[in-house]
C-alpha positions as CSV (number, residue, x, y, z in Angstrom):
1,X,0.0,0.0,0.0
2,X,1.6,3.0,-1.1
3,X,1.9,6.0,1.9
4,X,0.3,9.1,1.6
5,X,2.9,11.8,1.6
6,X,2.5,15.5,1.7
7,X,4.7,18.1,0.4
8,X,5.5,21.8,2.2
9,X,6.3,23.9,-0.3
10,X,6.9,27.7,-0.4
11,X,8.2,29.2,-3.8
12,X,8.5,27.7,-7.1
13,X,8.2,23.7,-6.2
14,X,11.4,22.1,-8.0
15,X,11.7,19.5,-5.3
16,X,7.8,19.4,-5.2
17,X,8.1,18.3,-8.5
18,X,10.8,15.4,-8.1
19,X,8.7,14.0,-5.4
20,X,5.4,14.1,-7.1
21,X,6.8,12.8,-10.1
22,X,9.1,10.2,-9.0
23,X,5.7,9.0,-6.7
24,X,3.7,8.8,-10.4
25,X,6.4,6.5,-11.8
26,X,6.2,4.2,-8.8
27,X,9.9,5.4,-7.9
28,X,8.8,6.1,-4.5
29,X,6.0,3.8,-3.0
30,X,3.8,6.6,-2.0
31,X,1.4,9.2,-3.3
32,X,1.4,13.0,-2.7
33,X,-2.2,13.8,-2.0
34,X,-1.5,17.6,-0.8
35,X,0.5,20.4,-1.5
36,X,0.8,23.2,1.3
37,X,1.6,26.6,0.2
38,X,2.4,29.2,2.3
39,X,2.6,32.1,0.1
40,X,-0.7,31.6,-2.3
41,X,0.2,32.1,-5.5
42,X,3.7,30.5,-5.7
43,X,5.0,28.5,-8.7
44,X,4.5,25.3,-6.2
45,X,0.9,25.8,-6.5
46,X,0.5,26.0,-10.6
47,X,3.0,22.7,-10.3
48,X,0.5,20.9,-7.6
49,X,-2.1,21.7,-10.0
50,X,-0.7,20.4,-13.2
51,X,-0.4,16.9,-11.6
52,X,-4.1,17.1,-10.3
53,X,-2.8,17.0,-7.1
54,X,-4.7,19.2,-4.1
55,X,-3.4,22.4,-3.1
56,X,-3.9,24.1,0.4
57,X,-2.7,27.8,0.4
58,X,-2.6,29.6,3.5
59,X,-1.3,33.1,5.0
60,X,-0.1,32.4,8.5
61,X,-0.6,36.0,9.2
62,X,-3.9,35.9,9.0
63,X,-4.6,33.6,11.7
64,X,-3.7,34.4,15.3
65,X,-1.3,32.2,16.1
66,X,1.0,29.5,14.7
67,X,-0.9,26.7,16.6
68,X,-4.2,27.8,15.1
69,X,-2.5,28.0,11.0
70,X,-1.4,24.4,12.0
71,X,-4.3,23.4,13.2
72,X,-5.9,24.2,9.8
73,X,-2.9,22.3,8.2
74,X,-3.4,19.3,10.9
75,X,-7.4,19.2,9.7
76,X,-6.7,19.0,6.2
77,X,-3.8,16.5,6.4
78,X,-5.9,14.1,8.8
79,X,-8.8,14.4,6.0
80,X,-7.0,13.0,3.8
81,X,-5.2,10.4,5.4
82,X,-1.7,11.5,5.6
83,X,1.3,9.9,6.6
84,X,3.9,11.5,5.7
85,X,5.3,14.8,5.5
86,X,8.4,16.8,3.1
87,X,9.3,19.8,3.6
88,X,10.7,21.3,0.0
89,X,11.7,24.6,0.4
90,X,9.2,25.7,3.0
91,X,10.2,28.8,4.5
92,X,8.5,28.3,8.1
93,X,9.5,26.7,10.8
94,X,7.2,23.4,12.2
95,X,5.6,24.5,15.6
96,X,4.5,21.6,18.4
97,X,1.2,20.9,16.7
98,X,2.5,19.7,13.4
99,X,5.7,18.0,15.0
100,X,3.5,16.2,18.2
101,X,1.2,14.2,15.6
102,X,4.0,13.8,12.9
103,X,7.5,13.2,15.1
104,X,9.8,11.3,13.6
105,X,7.8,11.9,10.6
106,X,8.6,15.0,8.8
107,X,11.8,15.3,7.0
108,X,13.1,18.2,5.2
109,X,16.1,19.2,2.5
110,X,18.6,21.8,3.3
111,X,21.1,23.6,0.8
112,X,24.3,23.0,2.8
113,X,26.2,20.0,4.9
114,X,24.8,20.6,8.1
115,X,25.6,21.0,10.8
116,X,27.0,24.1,8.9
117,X,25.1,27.0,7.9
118,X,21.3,26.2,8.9
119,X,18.8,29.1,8.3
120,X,18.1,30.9,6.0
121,X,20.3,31.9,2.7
122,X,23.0,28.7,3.6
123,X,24.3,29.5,0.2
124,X,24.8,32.5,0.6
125,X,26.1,31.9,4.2
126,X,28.4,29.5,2.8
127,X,30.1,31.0,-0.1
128,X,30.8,34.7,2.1
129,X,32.6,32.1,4.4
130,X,34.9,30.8,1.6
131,X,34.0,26.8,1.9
132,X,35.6,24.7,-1.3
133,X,32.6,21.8,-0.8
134,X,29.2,22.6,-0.6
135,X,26.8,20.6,-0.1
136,X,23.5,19.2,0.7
137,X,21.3,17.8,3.6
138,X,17.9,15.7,4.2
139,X,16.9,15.4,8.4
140,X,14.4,14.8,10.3
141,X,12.3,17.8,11.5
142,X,12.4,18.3,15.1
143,X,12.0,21.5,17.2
144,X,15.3,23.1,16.5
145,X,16.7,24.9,13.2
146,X,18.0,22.4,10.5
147,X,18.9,20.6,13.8
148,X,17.3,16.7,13.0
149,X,18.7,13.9,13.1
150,X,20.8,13.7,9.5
151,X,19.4,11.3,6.8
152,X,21.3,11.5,3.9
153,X,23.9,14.0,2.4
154,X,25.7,15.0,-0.9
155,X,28.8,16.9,-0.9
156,X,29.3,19.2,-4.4
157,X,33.0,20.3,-4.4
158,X,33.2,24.0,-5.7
159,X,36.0,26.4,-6.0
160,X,34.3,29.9,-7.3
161,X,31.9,32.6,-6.1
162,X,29.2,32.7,-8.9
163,X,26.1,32.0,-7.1
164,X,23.7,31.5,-9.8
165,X,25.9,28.6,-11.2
166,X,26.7,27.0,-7.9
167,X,22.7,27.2,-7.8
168,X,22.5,25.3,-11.1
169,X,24.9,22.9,-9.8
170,X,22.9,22.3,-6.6
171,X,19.2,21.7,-7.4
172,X,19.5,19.2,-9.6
173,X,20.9,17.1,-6.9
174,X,18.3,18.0,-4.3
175,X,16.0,16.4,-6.5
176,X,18.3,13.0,-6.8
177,X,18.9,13.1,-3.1
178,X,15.6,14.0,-1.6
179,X,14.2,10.8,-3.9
180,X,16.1,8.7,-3.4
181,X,16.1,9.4,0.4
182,X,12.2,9.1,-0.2
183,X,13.1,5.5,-1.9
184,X,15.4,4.2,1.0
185,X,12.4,5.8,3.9
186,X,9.3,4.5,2.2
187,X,10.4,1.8,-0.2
């Protein structure tokens, strides 16, 4: 029986893609039945849609608190029967009523080999500091930032400064990495 992933998206949804696809191939023995979007709008969403798969858009600041914009999410993902839960380039941070139903159960991907540069911009966090290998990260999600117990890495050996091609060079692999990490978690 394949598991019913959802996938946390907040911008244009490459990795979104990978996973979605890679699931409709039977790469990955599960099935993404929900996209959440935190910025309505985003290229994620027009992605979700395209592969007729469901698409819940919310704007946290519209709600009063982070536990009550969860809860919504929590509502919606229990609806549906999920399982599962990747983050791809979602730009919050997962509060106590996401992480108490799904612990041990949300992983996310991460632009750098952490433990170095979690947060936001690692890219740019890491070429100001100079490194020569770059990298990339899939943990769990726990309560602390990028702090999760480490999956799976992928180290990209660079020796420049142009970010936009360093970019190039990265994303591709997320998508290789966050699969096949998918693949190896959920057969």
């Amino acid at each position: 029986m394949k598991k019913k992933i959802a996938v946390f998206a907040s911008g244009s949804g490459s990795n979104f893609e990978a996973i979605a696809k890679a699931c409709l191939k039977d790469r990955i023995n599960a099935e993404v039945v929900l996209c959440v979007c935190d910025h309505p709008g985003a290229g994620v969403t027009q992605r979700a849609k395209r592969l007729n798969i469901s698409v819940l858009e919310l704007v946290p600041k519209s709600y009063s608190s982070k536990a009550e914009y969860e809860g919504v999410i929590l509502r919606e993902l229990k609806k549906l029967g999920v399982e599962f839960i990747c983050l791809a380039g979602y730009m919050r941070i997962v509060g106590e009523t996401l992480l108490n139903e799904y612990e041990g159960k949300i992983i996310n991907i991460h632009p750098s080999l952490l433990p170095s540069f979690p947060g936001v911009d690692a890219i740019g966090q890491a070429l100001n500091y100079g490194v020569k290998v770059f990298g990339i990260t899939v943990h769990y999600v726990d309560q602390t930032l990028d702090g999760g117990k480490i999956i799976s890495q992928a180290a990209i050996p660079y020796d420049g400064n142009d970010r936009e091609e360093l970019e190039a060079m990265i994303h591709p692999r997320e998508h290789v990495l966050y699969v096949s990490t998918l693949k190896s978690l959920l057969g």
